[in-house]
TORMARVEX-88641 format. One record per residue: residue in three letters; x, y, z of N, C-alpha, C, O in turn. Coordinates in steps of 0.1 Angstrom, whole numbers, padded with zeros to 4 digits, always signed. Each point is the difference from the previous one (the first is absolute). Layout:
BEGIN
ALAXYZXYZXYZXYZ...
END
This chain:
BEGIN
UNK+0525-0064-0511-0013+0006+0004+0000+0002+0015+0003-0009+0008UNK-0006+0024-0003+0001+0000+0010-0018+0004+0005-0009+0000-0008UNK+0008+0002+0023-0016+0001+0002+0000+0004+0015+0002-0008+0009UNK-0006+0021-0008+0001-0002+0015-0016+0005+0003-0002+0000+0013UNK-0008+0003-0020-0013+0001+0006-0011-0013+0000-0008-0004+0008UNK+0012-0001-0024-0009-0009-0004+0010-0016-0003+0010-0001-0006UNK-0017-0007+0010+0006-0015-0010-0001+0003-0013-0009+0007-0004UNK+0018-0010-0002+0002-0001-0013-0011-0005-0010-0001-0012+0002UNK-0006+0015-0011-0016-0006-0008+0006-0015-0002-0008-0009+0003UNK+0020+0005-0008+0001-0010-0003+0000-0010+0007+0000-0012-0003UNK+0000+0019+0017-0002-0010+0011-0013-0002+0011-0002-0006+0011UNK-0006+0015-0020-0009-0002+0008-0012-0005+0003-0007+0010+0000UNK+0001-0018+0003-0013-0010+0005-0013+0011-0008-0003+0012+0001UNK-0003-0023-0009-0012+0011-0004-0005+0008+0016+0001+0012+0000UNK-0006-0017+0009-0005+0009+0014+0005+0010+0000-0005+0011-0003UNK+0023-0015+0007+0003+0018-0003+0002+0008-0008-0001+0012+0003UNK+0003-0016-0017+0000+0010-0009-0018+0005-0001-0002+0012-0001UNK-0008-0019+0002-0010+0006+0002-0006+0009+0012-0009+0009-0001UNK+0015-0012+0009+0001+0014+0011+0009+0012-0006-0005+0011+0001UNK+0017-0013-0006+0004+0010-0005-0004+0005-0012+0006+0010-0004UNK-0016-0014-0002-0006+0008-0016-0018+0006+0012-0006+0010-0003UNK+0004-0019+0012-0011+0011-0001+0005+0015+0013-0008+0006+0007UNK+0023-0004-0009+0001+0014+0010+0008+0007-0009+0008+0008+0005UNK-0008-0009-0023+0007+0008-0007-0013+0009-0001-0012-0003+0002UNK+0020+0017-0006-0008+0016+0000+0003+0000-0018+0011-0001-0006UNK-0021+0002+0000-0013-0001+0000-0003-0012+0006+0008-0009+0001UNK-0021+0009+0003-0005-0013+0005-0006-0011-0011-0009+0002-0007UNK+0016-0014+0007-0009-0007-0012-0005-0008+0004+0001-0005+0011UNK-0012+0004-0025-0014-0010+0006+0001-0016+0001+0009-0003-0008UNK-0015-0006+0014+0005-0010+0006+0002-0008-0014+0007-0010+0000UNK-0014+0015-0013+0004-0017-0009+0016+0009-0009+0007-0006-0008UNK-0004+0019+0012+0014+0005-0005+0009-0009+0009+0005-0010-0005UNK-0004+0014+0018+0004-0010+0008+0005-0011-0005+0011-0005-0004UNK-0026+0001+0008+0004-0017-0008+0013+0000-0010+0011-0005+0000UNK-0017+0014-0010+0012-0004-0015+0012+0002+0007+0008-0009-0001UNK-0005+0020+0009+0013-0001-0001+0009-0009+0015+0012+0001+0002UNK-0020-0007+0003+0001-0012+0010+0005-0009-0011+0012-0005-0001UNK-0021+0002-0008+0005-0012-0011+0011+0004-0008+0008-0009-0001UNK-0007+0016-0003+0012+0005-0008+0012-0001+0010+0011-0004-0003UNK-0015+0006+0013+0015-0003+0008+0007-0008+0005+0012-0001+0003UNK-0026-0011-0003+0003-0016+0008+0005-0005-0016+0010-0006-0003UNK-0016+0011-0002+0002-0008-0020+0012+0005+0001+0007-0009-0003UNK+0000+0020+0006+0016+0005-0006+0010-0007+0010+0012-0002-0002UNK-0017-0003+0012+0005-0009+0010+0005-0015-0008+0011-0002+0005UNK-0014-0005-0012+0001-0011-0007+0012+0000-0004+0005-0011-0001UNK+0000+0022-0002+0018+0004-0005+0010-0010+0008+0011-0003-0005UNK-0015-0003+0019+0008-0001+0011-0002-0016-0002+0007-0008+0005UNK-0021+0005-0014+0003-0015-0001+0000-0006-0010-0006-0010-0003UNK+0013+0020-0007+0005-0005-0016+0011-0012-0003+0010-0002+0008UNK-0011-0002-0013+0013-0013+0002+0012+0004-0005+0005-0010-0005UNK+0003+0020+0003+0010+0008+0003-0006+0017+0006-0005+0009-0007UNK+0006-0009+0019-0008+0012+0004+0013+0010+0003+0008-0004+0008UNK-0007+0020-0015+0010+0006+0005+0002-0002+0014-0008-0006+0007UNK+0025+0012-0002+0000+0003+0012-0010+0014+0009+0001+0011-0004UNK-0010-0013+0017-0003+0011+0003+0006+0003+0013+0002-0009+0008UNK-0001+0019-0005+0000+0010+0020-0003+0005+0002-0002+0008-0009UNK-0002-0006+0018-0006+0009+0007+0002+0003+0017+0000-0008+0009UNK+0002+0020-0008+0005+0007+0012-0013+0006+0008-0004+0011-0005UNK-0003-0015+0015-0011+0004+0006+0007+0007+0011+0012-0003+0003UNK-0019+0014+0004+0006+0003+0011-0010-0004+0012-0011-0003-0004UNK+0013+0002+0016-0010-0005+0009-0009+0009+0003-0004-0002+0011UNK+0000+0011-0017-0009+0010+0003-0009-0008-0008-0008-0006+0006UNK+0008+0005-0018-0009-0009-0011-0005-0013+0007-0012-0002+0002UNK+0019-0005+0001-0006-0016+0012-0008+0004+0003-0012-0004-0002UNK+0016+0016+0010-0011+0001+0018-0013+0007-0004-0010+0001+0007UNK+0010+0003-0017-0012+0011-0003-0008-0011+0000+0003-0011-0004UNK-0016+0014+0008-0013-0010-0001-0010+0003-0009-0008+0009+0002UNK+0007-0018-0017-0003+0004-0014-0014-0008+0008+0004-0011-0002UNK-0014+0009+0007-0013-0009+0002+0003-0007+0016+0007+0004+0009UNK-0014-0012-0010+0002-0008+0016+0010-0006-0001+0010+0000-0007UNK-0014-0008+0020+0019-0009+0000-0003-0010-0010+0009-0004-0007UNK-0022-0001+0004+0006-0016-0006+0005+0013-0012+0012-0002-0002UNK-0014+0011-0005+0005+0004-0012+0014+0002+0002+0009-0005-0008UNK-0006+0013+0021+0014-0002+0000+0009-0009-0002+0010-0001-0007UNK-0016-0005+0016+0008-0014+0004+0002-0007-0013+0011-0003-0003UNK-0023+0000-0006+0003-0005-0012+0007+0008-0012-0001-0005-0011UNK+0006+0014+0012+0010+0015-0007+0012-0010+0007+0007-0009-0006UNK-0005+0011+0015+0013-0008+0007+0000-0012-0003+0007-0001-0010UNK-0012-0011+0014+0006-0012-0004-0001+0003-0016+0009-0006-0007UNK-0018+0014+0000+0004-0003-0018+0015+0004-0003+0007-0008-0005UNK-0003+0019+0008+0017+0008+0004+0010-0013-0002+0006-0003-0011UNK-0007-0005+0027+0010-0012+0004-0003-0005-0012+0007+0004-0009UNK-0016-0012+0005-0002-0011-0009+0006+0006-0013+0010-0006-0004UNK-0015+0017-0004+0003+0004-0011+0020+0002+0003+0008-0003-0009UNK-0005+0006+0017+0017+0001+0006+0004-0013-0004+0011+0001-0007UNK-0015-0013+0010+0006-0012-0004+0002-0006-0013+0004-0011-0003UNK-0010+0022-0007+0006-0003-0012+0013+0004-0006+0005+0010+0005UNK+0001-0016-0013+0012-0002+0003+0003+0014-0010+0012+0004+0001UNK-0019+0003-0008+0003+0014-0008-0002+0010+0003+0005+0010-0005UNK-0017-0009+0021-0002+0008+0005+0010+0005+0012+0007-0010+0003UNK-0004+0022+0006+0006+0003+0008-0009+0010+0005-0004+0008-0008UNK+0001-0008+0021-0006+0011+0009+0009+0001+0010+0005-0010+0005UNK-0002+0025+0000+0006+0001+0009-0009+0013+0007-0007+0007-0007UNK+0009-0004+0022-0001+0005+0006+0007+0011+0011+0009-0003+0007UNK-0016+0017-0008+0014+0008+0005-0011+0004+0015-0008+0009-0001UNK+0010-0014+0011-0004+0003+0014+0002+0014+0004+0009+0007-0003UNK-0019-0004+0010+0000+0010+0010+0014+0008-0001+0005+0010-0005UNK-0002-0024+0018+0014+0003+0008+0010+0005-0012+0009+0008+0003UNK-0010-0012-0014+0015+0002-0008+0000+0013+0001+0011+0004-0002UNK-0020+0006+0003+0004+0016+0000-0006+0004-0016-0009-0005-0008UNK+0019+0018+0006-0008+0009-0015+0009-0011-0010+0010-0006+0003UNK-0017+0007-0012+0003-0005-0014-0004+0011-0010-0012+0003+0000UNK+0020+0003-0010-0005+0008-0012-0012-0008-0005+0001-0013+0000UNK-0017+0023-0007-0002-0003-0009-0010+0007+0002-0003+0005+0011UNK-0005-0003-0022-0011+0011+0002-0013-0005+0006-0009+0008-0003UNK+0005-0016+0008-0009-0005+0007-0013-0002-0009-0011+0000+0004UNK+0013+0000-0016-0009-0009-0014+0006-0015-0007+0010-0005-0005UNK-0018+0004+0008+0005-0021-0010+0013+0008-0015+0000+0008-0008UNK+0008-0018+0013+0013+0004-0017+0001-0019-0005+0004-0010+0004UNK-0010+0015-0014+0003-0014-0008+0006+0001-0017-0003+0005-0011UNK+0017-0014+0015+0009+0002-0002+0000-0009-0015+0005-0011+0002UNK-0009+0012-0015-0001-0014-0007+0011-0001-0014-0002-0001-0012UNK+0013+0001+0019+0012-0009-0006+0007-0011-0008-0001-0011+0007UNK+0006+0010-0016+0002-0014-0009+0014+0005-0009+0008+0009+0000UNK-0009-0021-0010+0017+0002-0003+0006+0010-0008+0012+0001-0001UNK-0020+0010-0006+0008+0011-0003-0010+0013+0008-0012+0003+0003UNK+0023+0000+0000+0000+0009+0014-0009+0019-0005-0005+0008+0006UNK+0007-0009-0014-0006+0012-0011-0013+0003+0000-0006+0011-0002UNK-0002-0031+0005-0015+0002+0000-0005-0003+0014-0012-0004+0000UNK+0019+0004+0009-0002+0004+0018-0012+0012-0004-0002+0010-0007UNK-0007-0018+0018-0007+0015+0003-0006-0004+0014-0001-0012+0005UNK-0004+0027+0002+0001+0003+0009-0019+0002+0002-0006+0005-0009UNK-0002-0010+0023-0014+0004-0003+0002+0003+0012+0007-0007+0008UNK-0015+0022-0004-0003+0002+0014-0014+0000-0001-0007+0003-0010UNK+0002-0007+0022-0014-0003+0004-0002+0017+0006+0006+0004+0010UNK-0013+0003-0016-0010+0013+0004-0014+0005+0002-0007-0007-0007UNK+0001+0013+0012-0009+0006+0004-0015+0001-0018-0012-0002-0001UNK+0023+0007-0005-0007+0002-0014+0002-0011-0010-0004-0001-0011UNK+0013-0010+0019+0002-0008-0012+0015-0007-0001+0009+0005+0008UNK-0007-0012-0014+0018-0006-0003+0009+0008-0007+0001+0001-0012UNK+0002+0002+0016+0014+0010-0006+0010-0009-0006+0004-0009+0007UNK+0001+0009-0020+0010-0009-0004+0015+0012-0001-0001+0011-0005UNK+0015-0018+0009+0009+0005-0004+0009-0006-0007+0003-0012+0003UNK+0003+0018-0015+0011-0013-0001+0013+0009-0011+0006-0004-0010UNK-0006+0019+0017+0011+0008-0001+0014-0007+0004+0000-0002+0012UNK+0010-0002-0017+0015-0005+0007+0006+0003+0012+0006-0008+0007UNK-0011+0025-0005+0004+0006+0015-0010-0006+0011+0003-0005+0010UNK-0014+0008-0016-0010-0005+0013-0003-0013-0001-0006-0004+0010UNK+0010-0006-0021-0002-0017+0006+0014-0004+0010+0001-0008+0008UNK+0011+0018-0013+0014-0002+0010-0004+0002+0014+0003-0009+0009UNK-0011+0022-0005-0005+0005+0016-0010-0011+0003+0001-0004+0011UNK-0009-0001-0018-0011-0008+0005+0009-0017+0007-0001-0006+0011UNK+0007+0005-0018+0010-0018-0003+0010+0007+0016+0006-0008+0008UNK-0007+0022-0007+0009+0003+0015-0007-0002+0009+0004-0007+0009UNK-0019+0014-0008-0005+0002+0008-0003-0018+0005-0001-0004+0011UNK-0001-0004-0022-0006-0015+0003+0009+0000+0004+0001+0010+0007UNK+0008-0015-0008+0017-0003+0005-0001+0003+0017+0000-0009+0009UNK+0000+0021-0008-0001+0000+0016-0010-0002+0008+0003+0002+0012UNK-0014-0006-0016-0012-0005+0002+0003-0018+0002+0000-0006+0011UNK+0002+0002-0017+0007-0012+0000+0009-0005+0012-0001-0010+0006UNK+0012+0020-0004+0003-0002+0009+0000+0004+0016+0008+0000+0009UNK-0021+0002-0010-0013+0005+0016-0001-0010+0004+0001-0003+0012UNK-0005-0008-0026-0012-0009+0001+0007-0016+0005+0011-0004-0003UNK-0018-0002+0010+0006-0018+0002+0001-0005-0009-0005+0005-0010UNK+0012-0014+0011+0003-0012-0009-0015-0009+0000-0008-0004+0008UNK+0011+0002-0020-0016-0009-0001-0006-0011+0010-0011+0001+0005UNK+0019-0008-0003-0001-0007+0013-0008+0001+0014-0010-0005+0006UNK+0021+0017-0005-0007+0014+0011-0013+0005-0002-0010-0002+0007UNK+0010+0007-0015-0013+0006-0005-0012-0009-0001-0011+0004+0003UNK+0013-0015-0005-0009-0014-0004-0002-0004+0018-0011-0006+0002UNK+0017+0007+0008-0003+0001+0012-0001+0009+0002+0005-0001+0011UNK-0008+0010-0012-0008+0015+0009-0008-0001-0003-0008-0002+0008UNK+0003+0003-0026-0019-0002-0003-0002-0009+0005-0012+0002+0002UNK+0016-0019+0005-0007-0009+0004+0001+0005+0012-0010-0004+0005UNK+0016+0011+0003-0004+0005+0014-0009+0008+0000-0007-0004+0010UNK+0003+0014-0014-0011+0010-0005-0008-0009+0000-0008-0001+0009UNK+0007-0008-0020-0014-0008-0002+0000-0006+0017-0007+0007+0007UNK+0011-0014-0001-0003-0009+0010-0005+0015+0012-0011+0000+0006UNK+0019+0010-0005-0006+0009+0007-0011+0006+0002-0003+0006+0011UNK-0008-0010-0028-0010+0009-0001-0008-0006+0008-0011+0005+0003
END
C-alpha cells in the first residue's frame, strides 16, 4: 500500500478520517459522515484479530505534514502511526522529502495480496470512487511500481523516528 496524499483509512484516528469525509465533493451530511467514520474505525479491528494478516504501508511525508484539524488532531494522527507500528504484523515506512522522485501516480494503491496470486487485486483510490484492478499485466506494473516505492522509503525503524520527530516538532 502506498499513500502519498492521505494516511491510509486503516490507519486513521476517527478525527482525521472525519475531517477527511467532511471535504469529499459531493458534500455529505454530518450523520453520513458519521457512518462512514464508523465503518472505518470498525474495519480497523482487522489489525487486532488474534491472527491478524500481515499489513504496509508506505506514507510519503507529504501525507504527515498536511494538517487534517489542529495540532492536538495531528499530533494524535501521529503518535496513533508510532503506536499502531509496534505491532508486530504491521510495517509503516516512510519515503522523505529528501529521498527525491519516486514512480507513482500520486493516488493511494492498495495492494491486497494472498497465496494464490491469480486473486491479487489492485484498488486505486479516485475522484469518482475505487477503481479495482486485477488484469495479470496491470497487477505485474502495480507490484513494480510498489517495488520502487519501497525502496524511497526507510526502514521501519527510521520511519518510526521521523513521525516521532514530526510529532515532538508540532
Amino acid at each position: 500500500m502506498a499513500h502519498v496524499i492521505n494516511i491510509p483509512g486503516l490507519l486513521q484516528t476517527p478525527d482525521h478520517a472525519r475531517i477527511l469525509f467532511n471535504h469529499t465533493v459531493p458534500t455529505l451530511k454530518p450523520h453520513k459522515i458519521e457512518h462512514r467514520v464508523s465503518h472505518r474505525i470498525k474495519r480497523q479491528e482487522i489489525a487486532h484479530r488474534e491472527q491478524p494478516p500481515p499489513y504496509t504501508a508506505i506514507i510519503h511525508e507529504a501525507a504527515l505534514r498536511m494538517h487534517f484539524g489542529d495540532r492536538a488532531t495531528v499530533h494524535a494522527q501521529l503518535r496513533h502511526l508510532n503506536e499502531i507500528s509496534e505491532l508486530n504484523h504491521v510495517t509503516i515506512t516512510v519515503i522523505p522529502f529528501e529521498n527525491g522522485p519516486f514512480h507513482t501516480s500520486g493516488q493511494g494503491i492498495d495492494y491486497f495480496h494472498g497465496p494464490v496470486q491469480q486473486l491479487d487485486t489492485v484498488q486505486l483510490d479516485t475522484d469518482h470512487g475505487a477503481e479495482l484492478i486485477d488484469s495479470p499485466a496491470q497487477l505485474e506494473r502495480y507490484r513494480l511500481i510498489l517495488d520502487r516505492t519501497a525502496k524511497a522509503a526507510l526502514p521501519p525503524p527510521e520511519s518510526r523516528d521521523f513521525i516521532s520527530q514530526l510529532t515532538r516538532d508540532l
